[in-house]
N, C-alpha and C positions, 0 to 999 in steps of 0.2 A: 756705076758698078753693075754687075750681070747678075741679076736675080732671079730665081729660080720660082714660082709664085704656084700656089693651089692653088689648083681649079674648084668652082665653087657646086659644081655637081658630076658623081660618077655615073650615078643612076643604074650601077650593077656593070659597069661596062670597064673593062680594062686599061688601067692609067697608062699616060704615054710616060717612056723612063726618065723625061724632065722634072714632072711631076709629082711634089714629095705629099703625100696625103697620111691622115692619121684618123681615121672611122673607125665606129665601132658596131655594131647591131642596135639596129631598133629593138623597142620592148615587144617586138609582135613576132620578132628571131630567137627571144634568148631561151625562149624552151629547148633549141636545139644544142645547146652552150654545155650541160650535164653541169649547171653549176660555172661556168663560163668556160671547164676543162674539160668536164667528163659528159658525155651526152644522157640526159635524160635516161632513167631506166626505162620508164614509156616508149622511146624507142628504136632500143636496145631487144625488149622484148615484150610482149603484150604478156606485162604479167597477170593482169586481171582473168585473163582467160587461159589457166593455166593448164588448159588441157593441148594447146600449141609451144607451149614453154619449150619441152625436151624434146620438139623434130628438127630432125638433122636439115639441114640444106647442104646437098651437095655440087650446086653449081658450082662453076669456077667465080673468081671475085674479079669480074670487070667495073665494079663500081669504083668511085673516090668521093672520098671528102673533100667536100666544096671549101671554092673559098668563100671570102666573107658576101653577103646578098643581101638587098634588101638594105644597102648603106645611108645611115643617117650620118652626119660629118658631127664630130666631138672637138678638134680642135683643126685649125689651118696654121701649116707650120710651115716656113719658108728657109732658104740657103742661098747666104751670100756668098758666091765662088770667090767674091775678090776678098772677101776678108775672112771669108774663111769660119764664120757662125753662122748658128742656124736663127733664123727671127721667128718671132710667134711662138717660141716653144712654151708650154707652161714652168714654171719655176720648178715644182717637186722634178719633172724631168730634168732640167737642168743640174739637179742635183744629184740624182743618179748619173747623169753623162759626167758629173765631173767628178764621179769616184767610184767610175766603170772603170779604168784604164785603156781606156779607147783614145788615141793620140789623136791629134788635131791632124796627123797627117794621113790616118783612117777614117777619118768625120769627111774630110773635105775627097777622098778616092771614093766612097762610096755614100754618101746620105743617107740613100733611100736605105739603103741594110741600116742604119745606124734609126732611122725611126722604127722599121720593122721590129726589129728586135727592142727596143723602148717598147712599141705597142703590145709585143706579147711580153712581154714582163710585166706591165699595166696587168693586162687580162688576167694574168696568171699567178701574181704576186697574193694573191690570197688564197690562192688552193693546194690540196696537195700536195702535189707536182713539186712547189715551192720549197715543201716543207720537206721533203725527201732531197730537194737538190741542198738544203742546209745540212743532212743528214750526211751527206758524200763527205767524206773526212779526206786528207790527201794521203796517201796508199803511204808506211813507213814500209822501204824495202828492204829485206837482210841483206847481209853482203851477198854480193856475187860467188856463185859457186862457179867452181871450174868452166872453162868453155869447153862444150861438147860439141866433139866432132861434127862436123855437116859435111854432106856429100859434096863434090866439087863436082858442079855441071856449068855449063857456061850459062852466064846471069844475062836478059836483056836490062839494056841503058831506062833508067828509069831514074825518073829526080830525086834527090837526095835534100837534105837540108843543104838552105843555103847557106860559106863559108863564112861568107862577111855581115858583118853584126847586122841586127836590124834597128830601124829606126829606135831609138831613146825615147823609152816612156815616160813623162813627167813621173818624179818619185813621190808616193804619194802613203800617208801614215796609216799603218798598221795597224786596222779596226777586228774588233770583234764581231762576228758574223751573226748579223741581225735582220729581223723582217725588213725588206722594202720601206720605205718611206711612205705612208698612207696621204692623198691627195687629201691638203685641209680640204675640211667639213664644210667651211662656210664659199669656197670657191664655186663658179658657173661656168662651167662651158663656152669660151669667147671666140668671135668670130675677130680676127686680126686685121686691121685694115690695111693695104698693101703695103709693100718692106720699103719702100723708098722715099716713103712718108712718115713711114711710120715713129714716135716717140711714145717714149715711157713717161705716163703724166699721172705724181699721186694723187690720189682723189681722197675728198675728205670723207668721212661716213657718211650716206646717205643719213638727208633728215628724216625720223618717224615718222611710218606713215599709217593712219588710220585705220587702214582696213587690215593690219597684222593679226590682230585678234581673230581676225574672220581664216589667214592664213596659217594661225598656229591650230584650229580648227579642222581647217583642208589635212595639214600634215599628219594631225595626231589621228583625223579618219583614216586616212592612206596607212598607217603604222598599225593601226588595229585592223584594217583589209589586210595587211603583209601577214600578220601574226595568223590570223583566222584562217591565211588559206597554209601558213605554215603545219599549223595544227594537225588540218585538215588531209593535210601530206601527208605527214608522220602516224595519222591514224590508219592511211592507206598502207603503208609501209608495212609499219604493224600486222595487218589483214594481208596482205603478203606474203609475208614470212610466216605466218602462219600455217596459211595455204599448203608452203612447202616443206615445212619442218616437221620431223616425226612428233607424235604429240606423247612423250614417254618420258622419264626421268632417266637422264644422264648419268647420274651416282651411282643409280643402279645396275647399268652395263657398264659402266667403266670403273676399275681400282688402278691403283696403285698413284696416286695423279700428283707428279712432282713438276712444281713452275720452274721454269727453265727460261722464260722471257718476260718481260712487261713491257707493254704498247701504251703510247696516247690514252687507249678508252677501253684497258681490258691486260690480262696472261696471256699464255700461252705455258700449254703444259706437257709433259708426255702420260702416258697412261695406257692401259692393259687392258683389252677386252674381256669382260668375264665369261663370254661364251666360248672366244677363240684362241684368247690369251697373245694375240697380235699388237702388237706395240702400234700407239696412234701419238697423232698430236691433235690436243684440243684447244683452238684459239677462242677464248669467251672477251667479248665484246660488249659493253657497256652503252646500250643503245641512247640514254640521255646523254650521253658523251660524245655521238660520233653525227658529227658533222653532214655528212655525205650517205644514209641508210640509205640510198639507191643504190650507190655502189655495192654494197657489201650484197645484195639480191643481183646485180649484174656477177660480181664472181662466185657466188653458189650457183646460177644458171651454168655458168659457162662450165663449170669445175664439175658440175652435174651432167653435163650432155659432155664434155670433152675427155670423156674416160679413152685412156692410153697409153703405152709404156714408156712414155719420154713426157710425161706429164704426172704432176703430183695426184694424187687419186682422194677425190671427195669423197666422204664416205658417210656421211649425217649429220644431221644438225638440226636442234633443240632453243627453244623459244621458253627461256625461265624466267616467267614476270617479265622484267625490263631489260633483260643478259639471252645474248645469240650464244649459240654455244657450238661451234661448226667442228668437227670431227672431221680429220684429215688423214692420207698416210703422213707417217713418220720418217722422214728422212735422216738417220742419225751421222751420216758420215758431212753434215754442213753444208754450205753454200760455195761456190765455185768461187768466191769473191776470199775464203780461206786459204784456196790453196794455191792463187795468182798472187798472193802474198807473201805468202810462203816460201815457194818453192819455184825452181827454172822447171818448165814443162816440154820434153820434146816435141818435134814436130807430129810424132805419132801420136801423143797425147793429148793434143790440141785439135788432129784431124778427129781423134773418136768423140770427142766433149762436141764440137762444130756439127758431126755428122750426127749423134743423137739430138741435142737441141734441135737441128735443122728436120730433125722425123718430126719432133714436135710442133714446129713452128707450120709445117708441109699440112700436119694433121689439122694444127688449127684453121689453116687459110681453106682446106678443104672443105670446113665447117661453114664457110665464109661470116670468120672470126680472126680479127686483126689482135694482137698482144697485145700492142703499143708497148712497152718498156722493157725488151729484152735487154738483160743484162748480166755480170755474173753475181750479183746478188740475187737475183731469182731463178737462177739453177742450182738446184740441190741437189747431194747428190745421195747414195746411200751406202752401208759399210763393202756391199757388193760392187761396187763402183756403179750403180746405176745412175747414168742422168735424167733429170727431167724436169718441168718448167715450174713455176710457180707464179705467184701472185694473178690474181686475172679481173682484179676491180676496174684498172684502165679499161680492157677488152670493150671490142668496136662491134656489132655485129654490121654487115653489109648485105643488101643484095640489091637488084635490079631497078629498082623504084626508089633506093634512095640516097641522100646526100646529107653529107654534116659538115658542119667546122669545131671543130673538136683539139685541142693541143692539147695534147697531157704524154708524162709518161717521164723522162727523168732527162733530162737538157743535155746534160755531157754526150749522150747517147743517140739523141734525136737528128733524125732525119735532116737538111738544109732543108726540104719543102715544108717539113712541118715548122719550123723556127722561122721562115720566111711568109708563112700562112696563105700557104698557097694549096691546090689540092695535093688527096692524098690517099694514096691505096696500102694494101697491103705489103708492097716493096718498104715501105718504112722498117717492118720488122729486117728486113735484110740488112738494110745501112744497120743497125744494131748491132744486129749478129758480129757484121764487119770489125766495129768498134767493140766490142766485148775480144774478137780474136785478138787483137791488139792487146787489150787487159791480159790474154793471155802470153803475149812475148815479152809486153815490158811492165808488167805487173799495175797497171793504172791504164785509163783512156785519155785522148788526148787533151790536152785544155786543164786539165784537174785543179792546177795552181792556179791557173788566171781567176778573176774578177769576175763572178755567173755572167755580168754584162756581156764583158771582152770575151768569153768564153760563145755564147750566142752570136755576138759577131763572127767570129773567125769563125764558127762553124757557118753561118751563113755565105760568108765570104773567099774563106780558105778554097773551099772542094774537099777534095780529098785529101785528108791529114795525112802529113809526112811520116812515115817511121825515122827513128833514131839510128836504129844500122841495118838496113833492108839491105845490105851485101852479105848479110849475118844468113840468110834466111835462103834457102829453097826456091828456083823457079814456079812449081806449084804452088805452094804457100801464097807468094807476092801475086800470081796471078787470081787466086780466089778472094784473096782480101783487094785487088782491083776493080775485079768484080761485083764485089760486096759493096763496096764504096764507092761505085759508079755515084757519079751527083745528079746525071739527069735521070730520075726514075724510068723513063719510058725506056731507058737504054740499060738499066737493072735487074737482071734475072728475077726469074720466080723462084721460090723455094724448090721447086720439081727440079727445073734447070741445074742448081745448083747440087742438089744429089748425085747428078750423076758427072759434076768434078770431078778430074782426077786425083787432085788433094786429099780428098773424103777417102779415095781407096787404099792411102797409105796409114789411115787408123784403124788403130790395135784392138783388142776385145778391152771389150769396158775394165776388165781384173786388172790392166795394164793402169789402173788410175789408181789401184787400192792401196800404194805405196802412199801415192801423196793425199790421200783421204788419212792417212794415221796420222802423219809428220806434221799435217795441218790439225789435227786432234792432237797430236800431244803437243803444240806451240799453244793451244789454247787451254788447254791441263796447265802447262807450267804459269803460262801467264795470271791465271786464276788464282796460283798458288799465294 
């Protein structure tokens, strides 16, 4: 049979496409990881010296995020062409492949996507990222309102779904949406020995051996090092936020303070400044609760130097005992992710949302500051119909001198370079944008139903996702979301570029959104009811 076999060192060097490898970073890399998703606050921004914190950088962003360096091998995984399985793989993977819904006949067209995406699912199954992509609910759509008119211009020939079925996915039962499967505890990293010899042999339990004592010793040292420098973190954190938080009571400039959400490790409320009487939102955070207190200093930095009008506007933040207390604008007209729900939006209506986001997004890369997670859950907008960004704990900073490997940010949405982990610049927010326009024709992004696996596969694999009736749509329209969704980055516009589309010129003044900012407010009034 034709087998397919890892090589037994990369040494940082580029695999050839025979071979299927699955590595992960030495412990002398994972500072770079933010957590193995989000990069280090350290550096992100030297917050210890925080008199560099709030300067602008306004170079252009020629930097990218590296891929992986500095490779130590975790497992060697092989593919047999003739029969069609992968050998070496560890079991908990095989268990996810077989209720991924990834067919034996996309395992065997493409492998290497089919461990890529296994690897960042490994990497990434415990952070964030994760817990937001269980978050993604599938979009219920109202009925169909009328079809409104579209100009009739002649369309170019451009692929459509394909008529005739696609291959038959094994049927597979109907689970409720749970964390990843965690690799047993008691499992080691094994080097396979090649596929054509190789046999599955049970072993009995090693017999006890002597010097374990001396080994539950070593571990329980390492576990109390872990803790100590955990601590040790968290006290810097602390002296951090310190650093930048006003040092004043919050109750006392703000009334009125009614919750309106609850998070993971904290509210979120509205409230009334007593000096201005300006309607705020205050998110209080529960810092023994929150997992990741780098991040939340990564989006007060950013939220803090990125003041603009297509951006949500930071406005203060308070350190109570063990509670962050960050003071925000108020956006009361909701998130864009309401009113793709909702409501059919024109194509004018869709150019002004694309063309404010895109000021935003222009803004931040000017900062040379990546988003990472655009999407219409983090456009909010406000009762004037303003748009503008939000969330900013993913946020990348780049410049000249440096590189990361970094994946975060919400997988339906994500870039094919960053799911394939490969480098990556600020063109990632574009693929986004691309995929959020989409949210806005057919109310969800593509993939939504699929299996997160299957889901990261085809993005990896697809290219550019199909629209459902792109003959429905506008020459302009199809060509900016081509654009947008170009697969090879280097052939991907910049946010500059793309302003000056002429798509973007056919969007209306913002007021033009204030109909479906109510219709999505009153949908969530009656539902409440």
């Amino acid at each position: 049979p034709s087998v397919v076999k890892a090589q037994k060192q990369t040494n940082g060097k580029k695999l050839p496409t025979s071979t299927l490898i699955i590595a992960q970073k030495s412990g002398s890399t994972l500072k770079g990881m933010l957590g193995k998703m989000v990069g280090s606050v350290s550096e992100l921004w030297p917050v210890q010296n925080h008199s560099t914190s709030t300067q602008t950088t306004s170079n252009p962003i020629h930097s990218k995020i590296s891929s992986p360096y500095n490779m130590v091998h975790l497992t060697h995984v092989g593919f047999n062409s003739e029969t069609g399985e992968f050998t070496g793989m560890p079991r908990e993977w095989q268990v996810l492949l077989q209720q991924s819904g990834i067919t034996k006949k996309e395992q065997q067209q493409n492998p290497q996507a089919v461990l890529d995406v296994l690897e960042f699912y490994k990497e990434s199954n415990q952070d964030t990222v994760w817990e937001k992509f269980d978050n993604v609910q599938p979009r219920i759509i109202p009925p169909p309102l009328p079809q409104r008119a579209r100009p009739i211009e002649p369309k170019p020939v451009i692929p459509s779904r394909p008529t005739h079925p696609p291959p038959p996915i094994p049927a597979r039962p109907e689970v409720k949406k749970q964390p990843p499967p965690k690799p047993p505890t008691s499992s080691k990293p094994k080097h396979i020995v090649p596929q054509q010899d190789s046999v599955y042999i049970a072993t009995a339990p090693a017999p006890l051996d002597p010097d374990l004592d001396y080994l539950d010793q070593s571990r329980k040292q390492r576990r109390e090092q872990r803790q100590q420098k955990e601590a040790a973190k968290d006290s810097q954190v602390i002296a951090d936020l310190q650093a930048i938080c006003t040092d004043a009571d919050p109750t006392k400039l703000y009334r009125n303070m009614i919750k309106v959400g609850q998070g993971a490790s904290g509210g979120v409320y509205t409230a009334q400044s007593v000096d201005t009487n300006m309607s705020v939102a205050i998110k209080q955070m529960n810092l023994a609760q929150q997992l990741k207190k780098e991040v939340i200093i990564n989006e007060i930095l950013v939220m803090r130097e990125a003041q603009h009008k297509n951006i949500v506007n930071y406005i203060d933040s308070f350190l109570i005992t063990n509670e962050l207390w960050v003071v925000m604008e108020y956006m009361e007209g909701g998130s864009l992710t309401d009113i793709v729900t909702t409501s059919m939006m024109t194509e004018g209506q869709i150019a002004t949302v694309c063309r404010e986001t895109l000021e935003g997004i222009y803004h931040l890369h000017e900062l040379g500051i990546i988003h990472r997670d655009i999407k219409s859950d983090n456009v909010l907008l406000g009762l004037n119909g303003h748009v503008k960004l939000t969330d900013f704990g993913f946020c990348a900073r780049l410049n000249d001198s440096e590189t990361r490997t970094t994946m975060v940010g919400t997988p339906y949405w994500m870039a094919p370079e960053v799911v394939t982990r490969k480098e990556y610049g600020p063109k990632i927010d574009i693929w986004s944008l691309g995929i959020m326009m989409i949210e806005m024709i057919e109310g969800e992004p593509p993939y939504l139903h699929e299996n997160p696996l299957r889901a990261l596969y085809l993005i990896a694999t697809n290219g550019t996702p199909l629209l459902q009736h792109p003959d429905e749509l506008s020459d302009s329209l199809r060509d900016f979301l081509k654009q947008s969704l170009t697969v090879d980055a280097n052939n991907r516009p910049e946010a500059s570029t793309l302003l000056q589309h002429p798509f973007l010129q056919r969007g209306d003044d913002v007021q033009t959104l204030i109909p479906l900012i109510k219709a999505s407010n009153d949908v969530k009034k009656k539902n409440a009811l």
